[in-house]
Phi, psi and omega in degrees: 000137171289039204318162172202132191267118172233153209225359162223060209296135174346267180259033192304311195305330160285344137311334185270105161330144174277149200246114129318099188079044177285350187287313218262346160303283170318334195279272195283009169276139173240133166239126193209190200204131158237197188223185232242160194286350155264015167068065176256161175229133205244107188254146191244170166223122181253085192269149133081218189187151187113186193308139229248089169260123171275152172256144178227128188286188188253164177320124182054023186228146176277164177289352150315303146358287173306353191324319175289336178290296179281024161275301208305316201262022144244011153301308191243349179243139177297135192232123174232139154237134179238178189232140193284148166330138180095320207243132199055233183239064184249161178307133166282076185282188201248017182196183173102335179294093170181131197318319188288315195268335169282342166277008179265305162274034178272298187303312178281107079252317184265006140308298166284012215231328215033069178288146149193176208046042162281174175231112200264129180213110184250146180238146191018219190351278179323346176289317214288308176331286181326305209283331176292319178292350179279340194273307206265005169210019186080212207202007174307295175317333218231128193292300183199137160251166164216139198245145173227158171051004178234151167302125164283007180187105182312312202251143184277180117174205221320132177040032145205119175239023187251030146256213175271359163116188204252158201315008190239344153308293205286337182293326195263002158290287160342309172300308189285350195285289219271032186258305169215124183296288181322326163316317192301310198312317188279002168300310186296355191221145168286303193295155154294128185280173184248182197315309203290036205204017199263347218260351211273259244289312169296351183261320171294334149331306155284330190274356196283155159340222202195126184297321187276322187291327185286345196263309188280356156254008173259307175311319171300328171297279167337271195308349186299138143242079175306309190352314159285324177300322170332301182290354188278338200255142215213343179252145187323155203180116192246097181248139183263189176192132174278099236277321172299005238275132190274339217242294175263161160285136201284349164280329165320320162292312171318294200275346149307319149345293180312309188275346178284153164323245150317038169269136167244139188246158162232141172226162207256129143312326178252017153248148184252262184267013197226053189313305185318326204252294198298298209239049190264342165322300178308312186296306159004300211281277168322323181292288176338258183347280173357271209299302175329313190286323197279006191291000000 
C-alpha cells in the first residue's frame, strides 16, 4: 500500500484550528495519505511515539476536533488521526458511503500503519465504526477502547429508550444537518462557543460531506443496533459521556459499560456532546490514566 508524505497539504491552514503547543506538534507531526484498495486517497496525522491511540471521528467531522488532546496525549503516546472519506482533507470520493466501507477503511490504515496494541477511540459515529470493526476483524490488533458520546442503538422503541429518538423524528434531522452543517455545532456544547472557537463552523463547511452521501450516510447511522455485539467485547473499554448531551441520554453510555467485559462509565457533568472539548483537561486526565492501566 502506498503511502505519501505531505508536509504542506494545499488547504490545510484555512482549516486548522489554534493549537497549543504548535512547535511540538509541528516538530514530531507526519502528515500523509495512503491510498485505499478501491483507490481512495485518505489523509492521516502521526504525532509522537509509544502505545498507538487512534481517533476515529463522529459524522462529518475532521481530525481537527482532536486538537486539544493531541499536544497533550503525545508527550508519552503515539496519536494517529485521520479524516474518513469525503471528509476534511481525505478525497471526496464518488462511492464508499457507507459503515462497512468506512470500516474497511479503518482496518487498511492500521494495516498501513502496521499498528497493533491499539487504543481505539470512537466519538458518536466513529463508536458505531469501532464496534463495526470489532464484529468484522476482531479485536486481535486493539488494546483497548474508549468509546464517547453514543447510543449502541439510535432508534428508540417498544423497551429501548436510550436512543436519540424515533425514526420519524431523526429522518428530517438528517436531511436539515447535512443541507446545513453548521447548524450541528450549537447542538454539541452546553455554552455558545467564544471567539476561540469561530474555527467550527467555516471548517465544517469546507471540509463536510458532499450532501446526498452525508444524508445516505447518516440515515444508515440511524438504523444501527449494536447491542448485541456488546457482551462480545472483551478488551478494556472506557465510555465517557456528556451528562448534557442534547442528541443522547447519558445512560446509554452506563449500558455499554454494563454490557461490555470491562467497562468502566465516566460522565463529564458540564458537557454535552463534545466532553473531549468542553471538559478537556479532564477528559485528558482520563483518557491518560486509561492508556497508563493498559501497559
Amino acid at each position: 500500500m502506498e503511502i505519501n508524505l505531505l508536509f504542506h497539504p494545499s488547504n490545510e491552514r484555512s482549516i486548522l484550528p489554534p493549537l497549543t503547543s504548535c512547535l511540538l506538534i509541528e516538530k514530531e507531526r507526519v502528515m500523509a495519505t495512503f491510498t485505499t484498495n478501491d483507490n481512495v486517497t485518505l489523509y492521516y496525522e502521526d504525532h509522537g511515539s509509544g502505545l498507538p491511540i487512534v481517533f476515529v471521528n463522529g459524522w462529518n467531522m475532521s481530525l481537527r476536533w482532536w486538537h486539544k488532546q493531541i499536544p497533550v496525549l503525545t508527550q508519552k503516546y503515539r496519536v494517529i488521526t485521520f479524516d474518513i472519506r469525503g471528509i476534511g482533507l481525505s478525497e471526496k470520493a464518488t462511492h464508499g458511503y457507507r459503515l462497512s466501507r468506512l470500516t474497511h477503511d479503518l482496518h487498511e490504515l492500521l494495516n498501513a500503519l502496521n499498528l497493533s496494541d491499539v487504543l481505539l477511540v470512537g466519538w458518536s459515529l466513529g463508536v458505531h465504526l469501532v464496534f463495526s470493526y470489532l464484529e468484522l476483524f476482531g479485536a486481535d490488533r486493539v488494546r483497548g477502547l474508549v468509546l464517547i458520546d453514543q447510543s449502541p442503538c439510535n432508534i428508540n422503541s417498544q423497551g429501548w429508550n436510550l436512543g436519540a429518538g424515533n425514526r420519524e423524528q431523526l429522518v428530517p434531522l438528517s436531511t436539515m444537518l447535512a443541507n446545513d452543517i453548521g447548524q450541528i455545532v450549537p447542538m454539541m456544547f452546553v455554552q455558545p462557543r467564544g471567539e476561540e472557537d469561530t474555527w467550527m463552523i467555516p471548517s465544517l463547511v469546507q471540509t463536510s460531506l458532499p450532501v446526498e452521501p452525508a444524508i445516505d450516510l447518516h440515515l444508515e447511522y440511524l438504523d444501527q443496533d449494536w447491542r448485541d455485539i456488546l457482551p462480545t467485547i472483551t478488551v478494556p473499554t472506557l465510555v465517557v459521556f456528556g451528562k448534557q448531551d442534547h442528541f443522547f441520554p447519558w445512560q446509554a453510555g452506563s449500558y455499554i459499560a454494563d454490557h461490555v467485559v470491562q467497562g468502566r462509565f465516566v460522565l463529564f457533568e458540564q458537557s454535552a456532546h463534545c466532553p473531549f472539548y468542553e471538559e478537556a483537561v479532564r477528559f485528558n486526565q482520563e483518557l491518560l490514566a486509561f492508556a497508563a492501566s493498559l501497559a
